[in-house]
N, C-alpha and C positions, 0 to 999 in steps of 0.2 A: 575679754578684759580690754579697757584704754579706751574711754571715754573723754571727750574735750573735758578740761578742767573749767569751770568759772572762777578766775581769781576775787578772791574778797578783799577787796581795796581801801577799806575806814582803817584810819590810824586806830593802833590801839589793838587791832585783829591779831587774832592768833590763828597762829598755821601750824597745823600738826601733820609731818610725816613722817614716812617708813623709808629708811634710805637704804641702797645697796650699792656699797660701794665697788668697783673692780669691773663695773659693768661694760659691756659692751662700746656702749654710748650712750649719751648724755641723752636723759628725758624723764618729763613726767607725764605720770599714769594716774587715772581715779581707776581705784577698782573699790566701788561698793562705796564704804564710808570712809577709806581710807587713799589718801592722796603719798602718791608711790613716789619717788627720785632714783632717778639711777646714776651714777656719776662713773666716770671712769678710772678718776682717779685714788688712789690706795688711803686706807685709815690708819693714816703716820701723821703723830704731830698737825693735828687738827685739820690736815690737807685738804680732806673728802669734807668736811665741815663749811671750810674757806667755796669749794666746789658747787654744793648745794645750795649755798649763799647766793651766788654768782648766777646759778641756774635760776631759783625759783624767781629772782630779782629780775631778772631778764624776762621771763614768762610774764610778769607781774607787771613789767613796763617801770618797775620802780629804779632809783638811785640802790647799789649794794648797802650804802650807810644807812639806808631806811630799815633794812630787816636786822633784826635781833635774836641771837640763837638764845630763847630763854631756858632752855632745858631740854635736856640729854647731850650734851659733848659729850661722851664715851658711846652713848647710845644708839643703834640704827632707829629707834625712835624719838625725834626731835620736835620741839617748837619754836618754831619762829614768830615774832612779834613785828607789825608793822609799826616803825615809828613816823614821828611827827613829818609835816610837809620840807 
């Protein structure tokens, strides 16, 4: 398991992962077709949500205000949407 990721960088993209929050430490994983997150921090109050944000955006090279949780806030599986420049 944990192959380099290739981030998809066109506005408009959608990012679909699997999060787990409470983890160890911060990072992500591809296993297979699905793109892993692990955050450390706990799933209160959108916290692990805020965390994931912050991770994949930094991976991605992007601004945090570019990516968009479009679906699953309650969810360990989410999407994020890359917005405009």
């Amino acid at each position: 398991m944990g192959a380099e990721i290739e981030p998809p960088m066109a506005v408009g993209a959608e990012i679909a992962v699997r999060v787990t929050p409470k983890a160890s430490r911060n990072r992500i994983m591809q296993d297979g077709d699905v793109l892993r997150v692990y955050v450390t921090t706990v799933p209160e109050n959108g916290k692990a949500n805020v965390a994931v944000q912050k991770l994949l955006a930094k991976h991605l090279g992007l601004a945090k205000s570019r990516l968009t949780l479009i679906r699953g806030a309650t969810s360990r599986d989410k999407v994020f949407r890359i917005d405009g420049p």
